[in-house]
C-alpha positions as a printed Julia matrix, in Angstrom:
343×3 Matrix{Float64}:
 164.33  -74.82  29.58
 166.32  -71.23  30.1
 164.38  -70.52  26.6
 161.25  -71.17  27.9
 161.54  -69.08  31.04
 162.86  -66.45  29.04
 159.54  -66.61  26.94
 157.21  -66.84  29.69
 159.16  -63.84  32.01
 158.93  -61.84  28.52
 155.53  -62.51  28.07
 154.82  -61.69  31.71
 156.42  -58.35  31.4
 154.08  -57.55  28.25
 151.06  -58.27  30.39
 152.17  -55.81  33.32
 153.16  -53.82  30.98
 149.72  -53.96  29.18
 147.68  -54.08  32.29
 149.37  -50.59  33.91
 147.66  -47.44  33.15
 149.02  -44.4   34.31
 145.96  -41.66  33.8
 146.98  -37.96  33.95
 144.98  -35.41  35.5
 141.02  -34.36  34.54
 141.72  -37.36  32.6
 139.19  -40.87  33.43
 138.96  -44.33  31.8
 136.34  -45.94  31.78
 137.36  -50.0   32.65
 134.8   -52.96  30.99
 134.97  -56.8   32.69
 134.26  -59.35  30.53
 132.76  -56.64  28.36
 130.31  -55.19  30.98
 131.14  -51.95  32.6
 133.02  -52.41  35.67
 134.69  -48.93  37.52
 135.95  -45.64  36.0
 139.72  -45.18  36.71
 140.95  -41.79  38.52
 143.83  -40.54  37.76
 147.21  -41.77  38.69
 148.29  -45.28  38.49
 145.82  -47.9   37.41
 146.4   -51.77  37.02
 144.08  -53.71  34.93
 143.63  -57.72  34.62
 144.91  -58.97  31.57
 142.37  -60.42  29.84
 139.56  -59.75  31.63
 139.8   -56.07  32.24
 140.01  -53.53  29.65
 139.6   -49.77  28.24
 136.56  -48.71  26.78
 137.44  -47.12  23.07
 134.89  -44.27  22.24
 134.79  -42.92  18.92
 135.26  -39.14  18.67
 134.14  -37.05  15.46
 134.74  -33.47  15.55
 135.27  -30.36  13.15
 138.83  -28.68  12.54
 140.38  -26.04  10.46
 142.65  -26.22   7.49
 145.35  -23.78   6.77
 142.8   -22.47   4.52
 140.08  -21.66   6.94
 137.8   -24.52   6.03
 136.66  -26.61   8.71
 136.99  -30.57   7.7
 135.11  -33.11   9.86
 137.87  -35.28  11.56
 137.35  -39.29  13.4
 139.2   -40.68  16.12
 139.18  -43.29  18.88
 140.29  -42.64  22.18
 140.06  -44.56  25.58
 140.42  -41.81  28.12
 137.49  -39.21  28.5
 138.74  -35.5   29.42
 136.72  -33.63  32.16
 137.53  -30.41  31.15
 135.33  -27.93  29.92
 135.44  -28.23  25.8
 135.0   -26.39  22.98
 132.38  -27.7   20.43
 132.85  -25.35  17.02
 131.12  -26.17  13.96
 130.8   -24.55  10.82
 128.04  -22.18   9.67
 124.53  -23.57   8.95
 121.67  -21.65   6.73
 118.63  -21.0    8.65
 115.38  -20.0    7.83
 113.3   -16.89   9.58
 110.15  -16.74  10.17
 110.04  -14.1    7.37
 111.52  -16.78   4.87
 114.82  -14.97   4.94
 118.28  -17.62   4.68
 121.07  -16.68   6.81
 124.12  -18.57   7.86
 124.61  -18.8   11.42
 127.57  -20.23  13.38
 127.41  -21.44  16.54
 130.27  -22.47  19.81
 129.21  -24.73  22.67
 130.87  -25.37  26.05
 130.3   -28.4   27.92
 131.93  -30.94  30.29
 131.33  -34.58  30.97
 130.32  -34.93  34.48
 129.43  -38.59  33.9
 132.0   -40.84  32.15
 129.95  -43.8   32.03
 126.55  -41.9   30.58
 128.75  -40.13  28.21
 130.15  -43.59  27.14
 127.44  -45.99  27.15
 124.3   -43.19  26.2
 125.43  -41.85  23.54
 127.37  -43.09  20.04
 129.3   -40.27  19.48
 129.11  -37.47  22.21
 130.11  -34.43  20.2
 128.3   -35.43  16.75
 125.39  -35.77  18.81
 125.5   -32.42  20.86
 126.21  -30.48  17.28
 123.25  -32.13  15.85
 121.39  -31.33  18.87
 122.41  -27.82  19.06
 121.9   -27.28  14.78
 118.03  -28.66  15.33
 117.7   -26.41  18.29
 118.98  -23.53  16.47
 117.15  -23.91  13.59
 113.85  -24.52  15.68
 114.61  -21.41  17.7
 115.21  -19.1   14.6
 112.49  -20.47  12.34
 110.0   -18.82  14.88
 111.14  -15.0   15.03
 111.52  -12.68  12.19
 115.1   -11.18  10.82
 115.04   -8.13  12.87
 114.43   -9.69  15.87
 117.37  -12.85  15.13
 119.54   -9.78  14.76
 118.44   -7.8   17.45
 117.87  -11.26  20.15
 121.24  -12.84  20.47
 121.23  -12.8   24.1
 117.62  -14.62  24.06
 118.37  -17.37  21.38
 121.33  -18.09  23.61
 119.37  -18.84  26.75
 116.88  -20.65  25.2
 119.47  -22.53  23.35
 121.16  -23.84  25.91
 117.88  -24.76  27.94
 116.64  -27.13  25.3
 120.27  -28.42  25.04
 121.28  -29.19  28.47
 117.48  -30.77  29.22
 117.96  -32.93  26.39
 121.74  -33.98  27.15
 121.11  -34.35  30.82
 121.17  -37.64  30.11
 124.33  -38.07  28.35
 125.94  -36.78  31.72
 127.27  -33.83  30.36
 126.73  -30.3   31.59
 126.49  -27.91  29.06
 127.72  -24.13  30.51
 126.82  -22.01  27.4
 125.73  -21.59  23.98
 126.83  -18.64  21.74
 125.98  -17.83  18.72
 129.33  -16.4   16.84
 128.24  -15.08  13.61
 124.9   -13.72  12.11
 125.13  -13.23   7.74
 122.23  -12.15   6.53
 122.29  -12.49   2.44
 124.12   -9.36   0.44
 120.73   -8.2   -0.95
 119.81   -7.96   2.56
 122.35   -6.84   3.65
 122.3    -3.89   1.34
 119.09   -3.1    1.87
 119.48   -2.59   5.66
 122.48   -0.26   5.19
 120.48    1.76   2.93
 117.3     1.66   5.98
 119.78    2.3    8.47
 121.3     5.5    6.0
 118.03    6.66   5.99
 117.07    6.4    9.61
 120.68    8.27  10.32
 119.92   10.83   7.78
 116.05   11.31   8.91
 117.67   11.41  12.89
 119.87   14.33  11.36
 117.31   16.21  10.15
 114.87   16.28  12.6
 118.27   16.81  14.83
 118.81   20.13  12.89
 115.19   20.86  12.71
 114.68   21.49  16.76
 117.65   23.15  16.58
 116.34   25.49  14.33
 113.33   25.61  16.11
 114.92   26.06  19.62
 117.21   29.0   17.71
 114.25   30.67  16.34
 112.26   30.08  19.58
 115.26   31.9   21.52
 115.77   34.81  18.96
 111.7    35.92  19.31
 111.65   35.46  22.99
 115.37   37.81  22.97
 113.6    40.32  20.68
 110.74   40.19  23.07
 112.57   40.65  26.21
 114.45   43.56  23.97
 111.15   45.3   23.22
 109.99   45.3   26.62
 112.87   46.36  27.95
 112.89   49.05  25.33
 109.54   50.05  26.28
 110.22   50.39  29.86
 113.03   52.69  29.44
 110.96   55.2   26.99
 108.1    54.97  29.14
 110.57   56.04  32.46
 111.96   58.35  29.92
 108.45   59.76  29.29
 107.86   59.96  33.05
 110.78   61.88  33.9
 110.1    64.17  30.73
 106.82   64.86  31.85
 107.69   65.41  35.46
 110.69   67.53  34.73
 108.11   69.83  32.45
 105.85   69.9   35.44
 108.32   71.53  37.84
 109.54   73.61  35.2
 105.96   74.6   34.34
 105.3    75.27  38.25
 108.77   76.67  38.67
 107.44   79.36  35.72
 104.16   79.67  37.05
 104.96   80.27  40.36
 107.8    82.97  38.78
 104.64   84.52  36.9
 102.43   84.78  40.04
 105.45   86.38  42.04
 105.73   89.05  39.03
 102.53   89.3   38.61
 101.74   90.2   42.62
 105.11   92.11  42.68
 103.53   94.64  39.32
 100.51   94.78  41.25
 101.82   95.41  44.31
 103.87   98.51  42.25
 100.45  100.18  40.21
  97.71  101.34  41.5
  94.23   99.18  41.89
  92.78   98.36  38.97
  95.64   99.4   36.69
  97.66   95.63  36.84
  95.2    93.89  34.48
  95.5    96.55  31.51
  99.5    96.68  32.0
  99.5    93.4   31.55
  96.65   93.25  28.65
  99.3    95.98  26.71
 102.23   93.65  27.39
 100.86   90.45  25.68
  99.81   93.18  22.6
 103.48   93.99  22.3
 104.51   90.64  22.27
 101.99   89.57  19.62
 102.41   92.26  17.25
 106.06   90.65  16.03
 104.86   87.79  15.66
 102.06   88.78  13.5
 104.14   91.26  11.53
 106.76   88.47  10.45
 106.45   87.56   6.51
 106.24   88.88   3.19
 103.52   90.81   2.71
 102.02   90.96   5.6
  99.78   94.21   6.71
  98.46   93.98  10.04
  95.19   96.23  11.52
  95.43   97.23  14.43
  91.92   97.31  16.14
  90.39  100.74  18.18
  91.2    99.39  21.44
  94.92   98.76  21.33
  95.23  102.73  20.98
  93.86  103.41  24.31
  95.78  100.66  25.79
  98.75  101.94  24.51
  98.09  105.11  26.03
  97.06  103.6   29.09
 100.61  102.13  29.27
 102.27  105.36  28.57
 100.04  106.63  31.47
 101.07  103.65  33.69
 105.05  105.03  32.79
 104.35  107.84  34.42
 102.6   106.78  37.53
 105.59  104.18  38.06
 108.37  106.87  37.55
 105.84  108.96  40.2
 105.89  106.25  42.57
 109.85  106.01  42.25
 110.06  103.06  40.1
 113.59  102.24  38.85
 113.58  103.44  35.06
 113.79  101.26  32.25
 110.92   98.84  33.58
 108.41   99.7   31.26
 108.91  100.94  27.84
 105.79  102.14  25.86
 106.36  102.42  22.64
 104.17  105.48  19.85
 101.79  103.74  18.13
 103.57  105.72  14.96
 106.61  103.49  15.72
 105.19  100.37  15.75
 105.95   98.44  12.07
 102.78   97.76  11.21
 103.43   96.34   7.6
 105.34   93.99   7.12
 108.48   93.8    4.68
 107.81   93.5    0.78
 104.82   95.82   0.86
């Protein structure tokens, strides 16, 4: 009898011990009766009724890395759904362009399960089916823009990614919070081929770089040399200007000395006798000047003889009037060198 109650106390304890469930936090379960969905189970402390009550196992496939790198695909069953926010990484899938060009593309999803029971009983496998989802998406995303603009359009494949994904997974009552695309490998032929375009566009950006600044240089030399050549020609032409006025005032300075000599000799002869004084002075200064060189004989005409003399008379009338001496000095007309050196 003792054995017996020993049996059925020890098999009561496995059933308590089988029907607790002690849940930890962001952690559900997701509780079938009699096979039909019953409750979901919070966190904390749970009991369930033996044998009519129990978990509901969901199958879990997912992708994780090796030591090596490689991502293997990896199975499990589990009873108790996480409501975190998760991490769905799978490996790199080709894709076509719309420009028939391959590349491998790798993608990372977020999402969270914001409905235990539609993530249980809508879907097999809830992350094989949201990487499917998102590799079809992808691919129908890609396959209608050309390389350049895959490259060039992350930001755009992303949103519409994750449109198509969380309206189609909407009802799988998990919220999807973002889709990015990780990695973009073009082929190496391609790849070569847009370092050598993008060579070229840096080299063509240099030149036409150097060429405005040759242009700009050149532009900035002529309009200097410019600026220096009118600058130049404003200072000779106020360098002219004060030339020429400073030879007008001396010309009036001498002309005005001329008229005061010439009023002050007639002032000194007597009428009518200024004009042939001044007739013989201009002879006497010519007559050097004409005798200069080899060679030279010089004829004197009829005239200059009496206005010589009248000079000579002039002397006289000048020492009569009280004339200081040495003020006029006629000069023989036997005196006079009338040839020139070398005769």
């Amino acid at each position: 009898m003792e054995v017996v109650i020993g049996l059925v106390v020890a098999a009561v304890a496995v059933l308590l011990v089988k029907s607790i469930r002690i849940i930890g936090q962001a952690e559900v379960l997701v509780v079938e009766r009699l096979g039909a969905f019953h409750r979901v189970a919070r966190s904390g402390l749970n009991l369930l009724i033996p044998f009519i009550e129990r978990a509901k196992s969901i199958d879990v496939r997912y992708f994780e890395s090796d030591v090596t790198g490689l991502k293997k695909i990896v199975s499990s069953t589990t009873s108790r759904i996480d409501l975190r926010e998760q991490v769905l990484n799978f490996p790199s899938q080709p894709v076509i362009t719309k420009d028939n060009v391959t590349i491998d593309i790798d993608a990372v999803m977020y999402y969270r399960v914001a409905d235990p029971q539609k993530a249980t009983y809508s879907v097999q496998n809830l992350p094989y089916a949201l990487e499917t989802l998102t590799r079809t998406t992808l691919r129908n995303i890609v396959g209608d823009i050309e390389l350049d603009q895959t490259l060039a359009s992350r930001d755009m494949i992303n949103r519409k990614m994750r449109e198509v994904i969380e309206e189609a997974s909407i009802g799988w009552g998990v919220d999807v919070t973002r889709v990015e695309l990780q990695s973009i490998e073009p082929p190496r032929d391609i790849q070569q081929s847009m370092e050598l375009q993008m060579r070229a566009e840096r080299e063509r950006r240099a030149a036409v770089t150097n060429a405005e600044a040759s242009k700009r240089a050149a532009i900035l030399e002529s309009e200097g040399q410019k600026e220096a050549q009118i600058r130049k020609a404003e200072g000779e032409k106020g360098a002219a200007i004060l030339r020429a006025e400073g030879l007008a005032t001396a010309r009036l300075a001498m002309a005005d000395a001329e008229a005061e000599a010439v009023k002050r000799i007639a002032a000194a002869l007597p009428p009518g006798e200024a004009a042939t004084y001044l007739l013989g002075l201009k002879y006497l200064e010519a007559l050097p000047q004409l005798a200069q060189g080899k060679g030279t004989t010089v004829f004197l005409p009829s005239e200059a003889t009496g206005v010589l003399g009248a000079i000579g008379g002039i002397k006289e009338l000048l020492r009569a009037s009280g004339a200081p001496r040495g003020d006029v000095t006629p000069v023989a007309p036997t005196d006079w060198p009338l040839k020139g050196e070398g005769k």
